[in-house]
N, C-alpha and C positions, 0 to 999 in steps of 0.2 A: 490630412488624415484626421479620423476622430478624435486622436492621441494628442494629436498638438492642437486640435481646438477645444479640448476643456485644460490641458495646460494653461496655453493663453488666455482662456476664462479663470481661469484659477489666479493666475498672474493681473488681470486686471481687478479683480476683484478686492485683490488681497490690497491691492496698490492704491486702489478707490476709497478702502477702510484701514487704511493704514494704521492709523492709533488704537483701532481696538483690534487690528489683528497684534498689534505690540501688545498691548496690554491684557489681553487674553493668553498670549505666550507667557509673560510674565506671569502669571497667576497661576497657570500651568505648572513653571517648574518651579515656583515658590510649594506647590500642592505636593510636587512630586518631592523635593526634598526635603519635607519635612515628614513624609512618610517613608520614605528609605531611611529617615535618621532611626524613625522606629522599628522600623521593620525587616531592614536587610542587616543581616549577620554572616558570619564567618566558621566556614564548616573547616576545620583545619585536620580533620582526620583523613590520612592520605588514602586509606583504605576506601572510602566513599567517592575513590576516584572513578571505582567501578561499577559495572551492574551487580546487585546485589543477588542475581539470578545465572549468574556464573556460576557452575562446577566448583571452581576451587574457591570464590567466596562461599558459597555453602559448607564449604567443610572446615574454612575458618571462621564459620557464625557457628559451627556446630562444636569446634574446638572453643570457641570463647563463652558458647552456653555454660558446654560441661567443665570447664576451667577457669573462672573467670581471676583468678588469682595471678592471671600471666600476662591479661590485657593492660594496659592506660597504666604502665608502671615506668617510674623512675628509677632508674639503676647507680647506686651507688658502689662506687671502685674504688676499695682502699689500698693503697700501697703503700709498705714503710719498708723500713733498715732489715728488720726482723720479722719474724711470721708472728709473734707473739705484740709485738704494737698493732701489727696490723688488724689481729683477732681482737684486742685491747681497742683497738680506736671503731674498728666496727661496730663493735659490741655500745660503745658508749652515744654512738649516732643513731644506734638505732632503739635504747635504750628515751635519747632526746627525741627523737620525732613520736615513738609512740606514747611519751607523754602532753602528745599536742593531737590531741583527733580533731581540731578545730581547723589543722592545713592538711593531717593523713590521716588516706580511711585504715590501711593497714601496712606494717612492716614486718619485714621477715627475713628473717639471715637464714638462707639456706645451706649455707658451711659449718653452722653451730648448733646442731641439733645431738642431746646428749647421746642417742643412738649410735653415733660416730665415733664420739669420745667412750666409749666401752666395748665396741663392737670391730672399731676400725683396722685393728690387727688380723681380723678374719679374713680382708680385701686384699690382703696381702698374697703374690706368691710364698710357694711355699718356701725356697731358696733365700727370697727375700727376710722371711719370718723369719729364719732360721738364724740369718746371719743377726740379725738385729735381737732378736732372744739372745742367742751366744754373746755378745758384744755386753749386752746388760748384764749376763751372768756374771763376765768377767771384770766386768767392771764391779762388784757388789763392794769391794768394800769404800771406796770413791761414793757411790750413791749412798751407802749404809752412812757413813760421814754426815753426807748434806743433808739426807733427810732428818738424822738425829739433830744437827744445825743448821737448819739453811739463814745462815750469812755467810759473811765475810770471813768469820771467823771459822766457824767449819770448815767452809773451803779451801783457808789456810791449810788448817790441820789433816784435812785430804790429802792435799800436796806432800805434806810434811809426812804423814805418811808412806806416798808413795816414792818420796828421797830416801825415808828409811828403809823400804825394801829395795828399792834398786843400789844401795849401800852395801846392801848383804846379797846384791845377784840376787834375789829373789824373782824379781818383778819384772814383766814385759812390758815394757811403756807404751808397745802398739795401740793397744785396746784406750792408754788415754791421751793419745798424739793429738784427738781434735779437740777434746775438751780443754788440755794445758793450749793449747794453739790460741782456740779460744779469750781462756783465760788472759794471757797473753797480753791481746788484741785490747780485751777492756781494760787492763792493766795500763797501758800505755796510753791509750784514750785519756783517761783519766788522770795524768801525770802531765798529759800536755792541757788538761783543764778545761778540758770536755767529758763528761763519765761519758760511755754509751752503755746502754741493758744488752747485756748479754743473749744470746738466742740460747737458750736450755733445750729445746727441740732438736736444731741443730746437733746441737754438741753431744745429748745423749742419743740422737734418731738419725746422724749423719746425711745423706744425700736423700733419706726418706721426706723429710721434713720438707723438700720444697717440690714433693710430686703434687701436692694442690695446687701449683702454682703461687704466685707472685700475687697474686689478690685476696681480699677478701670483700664480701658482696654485699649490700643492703637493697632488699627488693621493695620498695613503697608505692605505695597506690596514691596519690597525692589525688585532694580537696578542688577539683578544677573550676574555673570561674569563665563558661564561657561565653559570658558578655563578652569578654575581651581578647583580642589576636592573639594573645598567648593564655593562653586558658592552666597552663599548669606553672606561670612565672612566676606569683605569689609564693606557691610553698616550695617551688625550688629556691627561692631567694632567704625564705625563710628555713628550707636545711642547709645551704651552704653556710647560715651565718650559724645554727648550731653547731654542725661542723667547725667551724675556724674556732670553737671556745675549746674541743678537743686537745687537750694539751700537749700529744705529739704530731696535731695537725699545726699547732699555731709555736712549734719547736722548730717543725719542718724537718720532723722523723718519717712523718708521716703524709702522704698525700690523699684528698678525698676529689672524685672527678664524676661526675653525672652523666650516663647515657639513659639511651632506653627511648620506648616509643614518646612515651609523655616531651623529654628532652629535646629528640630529633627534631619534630612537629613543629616545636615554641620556637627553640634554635630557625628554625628553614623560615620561619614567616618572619623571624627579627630579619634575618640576611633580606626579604624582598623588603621590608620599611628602612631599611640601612642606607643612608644618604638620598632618598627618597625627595627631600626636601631642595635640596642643590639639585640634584638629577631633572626635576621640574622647572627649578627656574632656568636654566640652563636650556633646556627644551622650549620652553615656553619662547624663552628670548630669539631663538633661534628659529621657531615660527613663525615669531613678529617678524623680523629679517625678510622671509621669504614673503612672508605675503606683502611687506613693501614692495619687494621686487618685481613680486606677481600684481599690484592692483595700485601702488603709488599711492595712492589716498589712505589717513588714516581712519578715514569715516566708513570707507571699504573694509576695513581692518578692523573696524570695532565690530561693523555689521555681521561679517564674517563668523569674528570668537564668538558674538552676539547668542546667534546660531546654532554653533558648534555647544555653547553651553546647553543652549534650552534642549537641544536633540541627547544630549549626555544625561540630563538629567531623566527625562521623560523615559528612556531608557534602561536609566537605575530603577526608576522607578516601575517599570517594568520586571527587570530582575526582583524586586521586591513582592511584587504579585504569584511574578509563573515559578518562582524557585523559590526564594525565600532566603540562600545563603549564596555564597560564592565562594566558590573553595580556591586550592592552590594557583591554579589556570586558570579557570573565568576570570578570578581576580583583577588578569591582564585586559579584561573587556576595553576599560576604559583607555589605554594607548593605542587597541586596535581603532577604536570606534574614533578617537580623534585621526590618526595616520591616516584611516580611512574616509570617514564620512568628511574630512575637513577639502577631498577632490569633487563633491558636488557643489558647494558652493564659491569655489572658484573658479571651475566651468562656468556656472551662470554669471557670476560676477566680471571673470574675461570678459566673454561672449556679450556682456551689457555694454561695458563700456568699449565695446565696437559698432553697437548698435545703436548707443547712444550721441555717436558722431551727427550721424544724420537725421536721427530720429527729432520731432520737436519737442518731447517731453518726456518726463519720467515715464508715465504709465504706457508709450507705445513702446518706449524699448526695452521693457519688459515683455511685454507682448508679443515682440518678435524674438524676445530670447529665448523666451520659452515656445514659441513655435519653431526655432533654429536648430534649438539645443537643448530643449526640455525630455523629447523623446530617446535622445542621446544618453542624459542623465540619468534616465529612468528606467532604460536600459541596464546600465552599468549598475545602479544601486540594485534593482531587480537579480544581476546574475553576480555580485558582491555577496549578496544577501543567500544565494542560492550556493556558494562555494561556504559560505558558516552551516547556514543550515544542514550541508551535505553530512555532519557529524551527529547531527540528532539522534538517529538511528541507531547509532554505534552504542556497545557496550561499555566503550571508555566514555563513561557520565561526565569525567573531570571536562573531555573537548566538547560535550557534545552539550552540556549547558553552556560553555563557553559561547557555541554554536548557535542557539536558540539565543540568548541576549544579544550577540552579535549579528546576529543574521537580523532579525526583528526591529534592530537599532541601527542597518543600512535604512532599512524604510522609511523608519522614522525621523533619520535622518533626510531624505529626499524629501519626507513633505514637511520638514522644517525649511528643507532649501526652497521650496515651491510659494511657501506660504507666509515664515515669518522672515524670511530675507528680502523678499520682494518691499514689505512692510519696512521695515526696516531702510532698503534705498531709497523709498519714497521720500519715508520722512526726513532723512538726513538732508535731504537735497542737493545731491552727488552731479556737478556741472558736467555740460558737455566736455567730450574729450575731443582735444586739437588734432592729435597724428595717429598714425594707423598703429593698428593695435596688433602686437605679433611675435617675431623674433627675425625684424628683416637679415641680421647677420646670417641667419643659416638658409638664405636662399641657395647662395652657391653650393651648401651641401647636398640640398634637393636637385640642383642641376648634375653633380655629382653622381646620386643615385640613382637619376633616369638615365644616364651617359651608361653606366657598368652596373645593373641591374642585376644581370645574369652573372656577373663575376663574384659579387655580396652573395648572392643566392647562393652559388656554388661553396664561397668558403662558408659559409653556415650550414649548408648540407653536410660537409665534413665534418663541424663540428659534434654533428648530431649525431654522424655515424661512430665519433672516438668515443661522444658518452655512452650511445648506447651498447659497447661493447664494455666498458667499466663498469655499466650501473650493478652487474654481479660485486662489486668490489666493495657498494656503500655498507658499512658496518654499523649495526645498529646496538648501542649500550646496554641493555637488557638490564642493568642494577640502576634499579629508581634511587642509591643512596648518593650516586654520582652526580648527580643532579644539583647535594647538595654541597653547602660549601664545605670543603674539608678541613680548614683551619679552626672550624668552632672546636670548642671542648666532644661536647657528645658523640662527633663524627672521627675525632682522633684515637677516644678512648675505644670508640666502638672497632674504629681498624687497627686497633692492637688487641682487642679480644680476637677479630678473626684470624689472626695469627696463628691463634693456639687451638689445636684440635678438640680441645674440653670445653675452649673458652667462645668457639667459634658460632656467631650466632645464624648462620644459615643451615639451620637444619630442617628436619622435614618431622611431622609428627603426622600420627599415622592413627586412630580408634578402632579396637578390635573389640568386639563385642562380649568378651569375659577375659580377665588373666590368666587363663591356660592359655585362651587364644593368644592373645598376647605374646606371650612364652613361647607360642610354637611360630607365629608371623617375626617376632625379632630375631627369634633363630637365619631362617630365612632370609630376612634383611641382613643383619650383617652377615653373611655369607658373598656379598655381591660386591662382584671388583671394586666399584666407588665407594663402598661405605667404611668408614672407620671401625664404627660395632656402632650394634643399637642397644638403647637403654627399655628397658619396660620395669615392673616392679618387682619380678623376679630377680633383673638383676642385681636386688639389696640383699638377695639370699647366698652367702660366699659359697663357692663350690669347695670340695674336700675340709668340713666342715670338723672333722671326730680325727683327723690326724693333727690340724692346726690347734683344735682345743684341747687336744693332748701335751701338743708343746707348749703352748701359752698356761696348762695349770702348772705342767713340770718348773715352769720359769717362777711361777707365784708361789708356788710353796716354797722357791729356795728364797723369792723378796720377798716373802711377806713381810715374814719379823723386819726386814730391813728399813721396809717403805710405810712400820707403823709406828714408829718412836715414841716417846712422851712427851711433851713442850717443851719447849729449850726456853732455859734463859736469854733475856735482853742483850744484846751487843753493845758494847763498849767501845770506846776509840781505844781503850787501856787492852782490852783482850784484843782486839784485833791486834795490836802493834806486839805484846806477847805472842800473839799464832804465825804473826811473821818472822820475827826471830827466829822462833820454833822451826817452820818450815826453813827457813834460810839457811840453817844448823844443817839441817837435813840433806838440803841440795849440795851445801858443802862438799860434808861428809860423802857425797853417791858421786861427786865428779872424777877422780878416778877412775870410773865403772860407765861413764855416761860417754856417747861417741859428740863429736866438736859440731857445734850446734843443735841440739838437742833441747825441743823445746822449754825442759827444765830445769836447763840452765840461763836462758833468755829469763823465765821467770822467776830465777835467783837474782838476774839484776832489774830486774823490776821492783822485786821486793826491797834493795837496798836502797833503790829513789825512793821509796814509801818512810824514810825516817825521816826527812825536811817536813812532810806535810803536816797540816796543822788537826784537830781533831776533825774541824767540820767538812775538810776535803776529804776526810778517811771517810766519815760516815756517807759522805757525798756516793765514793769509790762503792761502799755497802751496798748502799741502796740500788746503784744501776745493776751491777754484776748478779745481784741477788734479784731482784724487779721478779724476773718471771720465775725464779728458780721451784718455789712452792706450789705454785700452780701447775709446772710441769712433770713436780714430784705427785700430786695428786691425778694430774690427768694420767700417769705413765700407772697409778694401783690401779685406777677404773680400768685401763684399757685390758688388766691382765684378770680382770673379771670375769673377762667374756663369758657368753651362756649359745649357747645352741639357737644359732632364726631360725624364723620359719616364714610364709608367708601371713602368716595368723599372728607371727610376735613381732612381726613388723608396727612402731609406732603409727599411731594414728594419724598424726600430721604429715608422714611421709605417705603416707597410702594417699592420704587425700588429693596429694599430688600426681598421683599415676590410674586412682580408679573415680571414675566421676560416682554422683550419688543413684545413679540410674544402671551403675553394676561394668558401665561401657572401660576399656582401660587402653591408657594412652602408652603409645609407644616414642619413642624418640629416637632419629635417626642422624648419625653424624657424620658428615664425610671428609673424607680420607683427604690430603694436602692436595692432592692433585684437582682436586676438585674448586679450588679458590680462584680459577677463573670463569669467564663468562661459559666457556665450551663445555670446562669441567662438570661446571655447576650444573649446564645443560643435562650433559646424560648422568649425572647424579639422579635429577631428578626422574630422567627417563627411566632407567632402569628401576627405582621404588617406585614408580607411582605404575609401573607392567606389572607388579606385585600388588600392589595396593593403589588400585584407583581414586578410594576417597581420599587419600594422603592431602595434609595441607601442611602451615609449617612458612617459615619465611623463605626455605628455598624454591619452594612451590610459587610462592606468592610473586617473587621476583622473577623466574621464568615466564609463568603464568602470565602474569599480565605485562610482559614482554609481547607475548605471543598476542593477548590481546589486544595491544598496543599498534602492532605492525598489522594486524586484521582491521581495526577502525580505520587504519590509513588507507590500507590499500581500499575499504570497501567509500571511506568519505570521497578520496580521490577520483574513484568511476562514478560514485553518486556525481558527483559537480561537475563532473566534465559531462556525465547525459544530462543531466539536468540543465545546465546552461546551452548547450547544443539544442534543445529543447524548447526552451526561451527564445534563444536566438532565430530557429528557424519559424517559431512562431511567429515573429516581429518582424525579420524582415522576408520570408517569405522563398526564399533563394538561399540552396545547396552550398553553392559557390560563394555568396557571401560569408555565411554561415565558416566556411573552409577556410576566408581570407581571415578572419578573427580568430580562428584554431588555433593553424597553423604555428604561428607566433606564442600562443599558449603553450603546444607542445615543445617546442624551441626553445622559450624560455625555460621552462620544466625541467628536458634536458640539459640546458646551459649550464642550471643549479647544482643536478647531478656530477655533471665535470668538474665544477668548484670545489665541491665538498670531499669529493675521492682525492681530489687532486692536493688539496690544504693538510690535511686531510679534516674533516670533521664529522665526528661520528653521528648519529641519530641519535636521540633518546626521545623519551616519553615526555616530555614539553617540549622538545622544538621540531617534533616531528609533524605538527598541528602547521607549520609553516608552508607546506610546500600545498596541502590545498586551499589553503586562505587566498595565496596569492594569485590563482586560478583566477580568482574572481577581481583582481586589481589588472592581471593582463588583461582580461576579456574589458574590461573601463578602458584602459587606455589603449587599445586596438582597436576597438569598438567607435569610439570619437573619429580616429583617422578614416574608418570605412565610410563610416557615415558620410562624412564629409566628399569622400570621392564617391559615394551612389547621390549625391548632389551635384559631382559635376566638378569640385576641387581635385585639383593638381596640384598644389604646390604642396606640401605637407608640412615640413619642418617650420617655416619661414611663417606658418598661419597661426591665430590668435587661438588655435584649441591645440598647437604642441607650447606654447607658452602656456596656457595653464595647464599640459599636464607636466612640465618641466617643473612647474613650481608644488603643483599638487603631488609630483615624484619626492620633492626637495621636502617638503614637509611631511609626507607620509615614512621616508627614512629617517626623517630625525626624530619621528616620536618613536620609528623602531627601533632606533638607534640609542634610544635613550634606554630603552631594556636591556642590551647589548652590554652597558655599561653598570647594571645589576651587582648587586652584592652574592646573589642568588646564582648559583652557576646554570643551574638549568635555565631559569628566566636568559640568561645574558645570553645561554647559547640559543634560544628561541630569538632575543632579537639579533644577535648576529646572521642566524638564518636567515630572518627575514628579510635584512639589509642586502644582504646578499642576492635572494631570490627578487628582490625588489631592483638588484640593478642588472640582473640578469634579464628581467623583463623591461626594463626600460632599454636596454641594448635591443632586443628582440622587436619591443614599436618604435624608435627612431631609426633603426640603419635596418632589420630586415621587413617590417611589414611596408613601407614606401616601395622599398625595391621590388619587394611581391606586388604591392599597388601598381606599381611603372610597368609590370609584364605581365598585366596581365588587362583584357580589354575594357576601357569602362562601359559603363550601363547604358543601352540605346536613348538616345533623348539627353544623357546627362551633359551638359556645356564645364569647359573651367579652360583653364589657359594651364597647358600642356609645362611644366620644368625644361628650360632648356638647358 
């Protein structure tokens, strides 16, 4: 055929010019990789895994236009003991970075806006208001006290105080059960010689103080550099260590934890470089191994890697030209392209040194390998090539660049196999080989297979009919966050935010094109079974506004004078131990009147451990108990300020967060607990986005491209099965050929499916890229056996081309296998896939495509010697 005589032209040629087809390689990929060092980079924004011409990325480029204050941010999570460290230690991080604009462009604490702090009693039920007004009333002459003192010593005389009235039956202690409890608590602390700060919110705001939750937030846009795989690790490295100078961070009051997109990103590409280095040599060794196995000689074995590099490099450097970056997935080009491309040049290399038995010389048994076996090859890289490329098309850009470097880098691998290996055996000067080249042990298995042909056939027929009645069952991941690993920081922090309905980051944002709209679409929204309630900028305006500011003035006129004192003298260790006496007098005198246990009696004997300590543990005592007390006395006058909102007195930095500058205004959508699984989250999104189509939002975005996820598969998957169908019958010409290489395709395919329902292992968005690649590795290793019987061969297992693809098997799963073994969970489950669909297809061309071979008739004219 014309095929196999410019092969063998090609092979003599190369063999004739041996030294300068070497050293034109060599200059080759010295070219190529010194131009990838310049020119290939790393896209690590996971979003660009998409078409950019998608529906829902359109409406999150149109959210990140008119918002851009919520893109490329690091999320800082502070936790402490108290609400008031926690506001304290945020405040001071975020205080530290924004005096560094050289690592953030901008910081922002969305929980500290003085808005809050004077208005926030408005947000209130009314029940709620009411109880916490009454509570403060009653307590006034307690707060009249600390505010006129706030120490240690006030707060004595508070106490002492309220001993004197509950002495005389005056006084109900209810209203200050939590503050002495309180009290108490730091008393005792302090005595065993730890002070802790008191929480003042608590104690005067009861179970209100912790409806914000357990965090407080620092939003930062950080400085990214990205020359380098982690593009935001400098200034996270550089706020943790501000952070750690935080004084109830580095007490261990307080804890500070980093999520957010910036985070996640940097975090996923460290876990793929994470033991990276082992992982390789490991692999690598493990290579070498086989291709001993496979070729005995280590001059074979250099030629080989030889090969395998220049086709890698040439490759990159390809990627370097048509793309420019490599994102999460492509990333893996280079394990595929070695797993892969490293089964054509040990085709040829077998197949040589079979022909080099009897050949006289290097350059004929090249000659005839490539007349043997070259069409074989070129085949197999041809429909390898066509199962990557089948992703191009697709909308998922992450597989389908993957697709394009790999597809392009089969070829280029086949005419390294053609051109600088040939080059490469010449010159080594690789001797005659003595004994037959093969796997004579598995003759009897070939005898086997021709004996009970039909009985193989049949149990594989069954097996196909059990998967294909499961394949409804495979389940596919829909949260790309699964993917990654879940023990880093970012991804622990961030699935304890989704926990909490406020805190919960899958929601859905929604642009209405003025804030009435707004107002009247969020109405709507939260009305729908799945959703929590929606936010829009209306909802900073409190409802029943003229009866709550009625109760909060009633309240201020009666504290005012209370909560406006005049500056108290300095504290003493000398007055403090005078106001405890004092109060101690007091408790005495009221226990008669007090029932048995009775917080005020616990803090009578706390007060009598306070006369051993020395002065500096008292003021020690002072300073924690009292820490927030002033501040809380201040924030608690603002909040009884309050004034009448409106949309119009809405601060400006809060507006800037709900209406863009083009008038458009964002809504925000939360859903409901039920919704925190995959189904949930499903018709979450269904049902908002039947209301509002342009919705986008992270819940959107994780559906969404779910949905696109499983559309590239299904549409790559019929792409490469016509496409190589295509090819196939192109070349060889015949239906039934064509049918005996499928078959085993589909088989395998199947097999996979049974594996993975059955393990079970779910799908996700990188390893779902596995089950059409490997298309194109059955159709290679089916493909050699057909060939070989439309020549006229019979014996199958036992021959010199199931030894090399046993070896080319054996190495193409250990560099899958070496993904498998990922820091990356997505990665590892893509190479677990692999390995899996890789020996589901080698069961499929050793035990059933022979047996389909045995039953079926060969080609008129073909000779071989029949398996007996």
């Amino acid at each position: 055929m014309w095929i196999q005589t410019r092969l063998a032209a090609i092979a003599r040629v190369s063999s004739r010019h041996a030294l300068w087809v070497v050293l034109a390689g060599l200059v080759i990929a010295i070219g190529c990789g010194f131009y990838t060092s310049r020119h290939l980079g790393i896209d690590t924004n996971t979003d660009d895994l998409f078409s950019p011409n998608l529906p829902w990325r359109h409406a999150q480029t149109a959210m990140n236009k008119d918002f851009p204050q919520y893109q490329d941010l690091l999320v800082g999570v502070v936790d402490a003991k108290t609400p008031e460290e926690a506001d304290a230690t945020a405040a001071a991080i975020a205080r530290a970075a924004a005096a560094d604009p050289s690592h953030f462009k901008t910081v922002v604490r969305p929980d500290d806006l003085p808005f809050f702090k004077t208005e926030g009693l408005l947000f209130l039920d009314q029940p709620d208001l009411d109880a916490l007004l009454n509570k403060l009333v009653q307590a006034q002459p307690f707060i009249g006290q600390l505010a006129a003192d706030p120490s240690m010593r006030g707060l004595l005389t508070a106490i002492g105080l309220i001993g004197q009235g509950a002495a005389q039956g005056q006084v109900d202690l209810s209203p200050y059960n939590t503050a002495l409890i309180g009290f108490h608590t730091g008393l005792q602390a302090a005595h065993q010689g730890h002070p802790e700060p008191l929480s003042w919110q608590r104690l005067l705001g009861g179970s209100l103080a912790d409806r914000a939750g357990p965090s407080r937030f620092v939003l930062i846009q950080p400085v990214q550099d990205y020359g380098v795989i982690e593009p935001g690790a400098e200034a996270t490295d550089v706020l943790r260590h501000l952070a750690s100078q935080v004084p109830d961070i580095a007490s261990g009051r307080a804890r500070f934890r980093i999520t957010g997109q910036i985070a996640l990103a940097d975090q996923q590409f460290a876990s793929l470089t994470e033991g990276i280095v082992t992982d390789t040599i490991i692999t690598v060794a493990l290579i070498v191994l086989w291709l001993v196995l496979a070729v005995r000689r280590i001059r074979y074995i250099l030629a080989i890697l030889l090969t395998l590099v220049l086709g890698l490099l040439v490759t990159t450097g390809f990627a370097s030209v048509a793309i420019g970056t490599l994102n999460l997935i492509s990333v893996a080009f280079a394990v595929l392209f070695v797993g892969l491309a490293i089964d054509f040049a040990i085709q040829i290399c077998v197949r040589y040194r079979d022909e080099r038995r009897l050949a006289a010389n290097a350059e004929t048994a090249l000659v005839q390998t490539l007349v043997k076996a070259g069409a074989s090859v070129l085949l197999a890289a041809v429909a390898t090539s066509a199962g990557f490329l089948a992703f191009v098309p697709t909308n998922f850009v992450g597989v389908a660049e993957l697709g394009l470097i790999a597809g392009v880098g089969m070829l280029i691998a086949f005419a390294c196999s053609i051109t600088f290996l040939p080059a490469l055996i010449t010159l080594f000067h690789l001797p005659a080989e003595g004994g037959e080249i093969g796997l004579p042990g598995m003759a009897r298995a070939d005898t086997l297979l021709a004996r009970h042909h039909r009985a193989v056939l049949g149990v594989f027929a069954a097996v196909a009919v059990v998967a294909v009645v499961l394949l409804p069952r495979i389940t596919f991941d829909s949260d790309p966050l699964d993917t990654q690993n879940p023990h880093t920081e970012a991804m622990e922090t961030l699935r304890e935010l989704a926990s909490n309905v406020v805190t919960n980051p899958y929601t859905i944002d929604v642009l209405a094109p003025s804030t009435d709209a707004a107002t009247r679409l969020g109405e709507r929204l939260g009305a729908l079974p799945m959703v929590d309630h929606a936010l829009s900028l209306s909802s900073f305006v409190p409802d029943n506004q003229s009866t709550k500011l009625e109760s909060i003035g009633d309240t201020a006129q009666i504290l005012a004078a209370t909560l406006n004192p005049g500056p108290a003298a300095p504290v003493t260790p000398g007055d403090i131990r005078i106001a405890a006496t004092t109060a101690l007098k007091a408790i005495d005198s009221a226990r008669p009147h007090l029932a048995v246990g009775s917080p005020l009696l616990v803090i009578g004997e706390d007060l009598r451990a306070l006369g051993p300590e020395t002065d500096a543990q008292l003021m020690a005592t002072n300073g924690a108990l009292t820490r927030f007390l002033p501040q809380e006395l201040s924030d608690l006058n603002a909040s009884l300020s309050a004034q009448p909102v409106t949309l119009a007195s809405l601060p400006e930095a809060l507006k800037r967060d709900w209406v863009a500058p083009d008038g458009q205004a964002r809504i925000q959508v939360l859903p409901k607990a039920e919704a925190m699984n995959s189904a949930g989250l499903k018709s979450f999104v269904q049902k908002v986005t039947a209301i509002a189509p342009g919705a986008g939002g992270s819940a959107v975005t994780v559906i969404s491209s779910a949905q696109t996820i499983i559309g590239a598969f299904k549409e790559a998957a019929i792409l490469a099965l016509v496409a190589i169908a295509v090819i196939l019958f192109l070349f060889l010409r015949n239906p039934r050929d064509v049918l005996l290489i499928l078959a085993p395709l589909v088989l395998s395919s199947l097999m996979t499916v049974l594996v993975i329902v059955l393990l079970p292992l779910p799908l996700n968005f990188a390893n779902v890229i596995a089950l059409p690649l490997l298309q194109g590795v059955g159709v290679s290793f089916n493909l050699y056996f057909v060939m070989n019987w439309r020549a006229g061969e019979r014996r199958f297992l036992a021959s010199p081309t199931a030894r090399a693809i046993l070896f080319s098997a054996l190495t193409t799963g250990t560099a899958f296998g070496s993904l498998a073994f990922s820091h990356h969970p997505g990665t590892a489950s893509m190479g677990l896939l692999l390995v899996l669909s890789l020996g589901c297809t080698l069961i499929a061309t050793f035990i059933f495509e022979p047996a389909l071979l045995y039953a079926v008739p060969g080609p008129k004219g073909a000779r071989g010697d029949q398996a007996e």
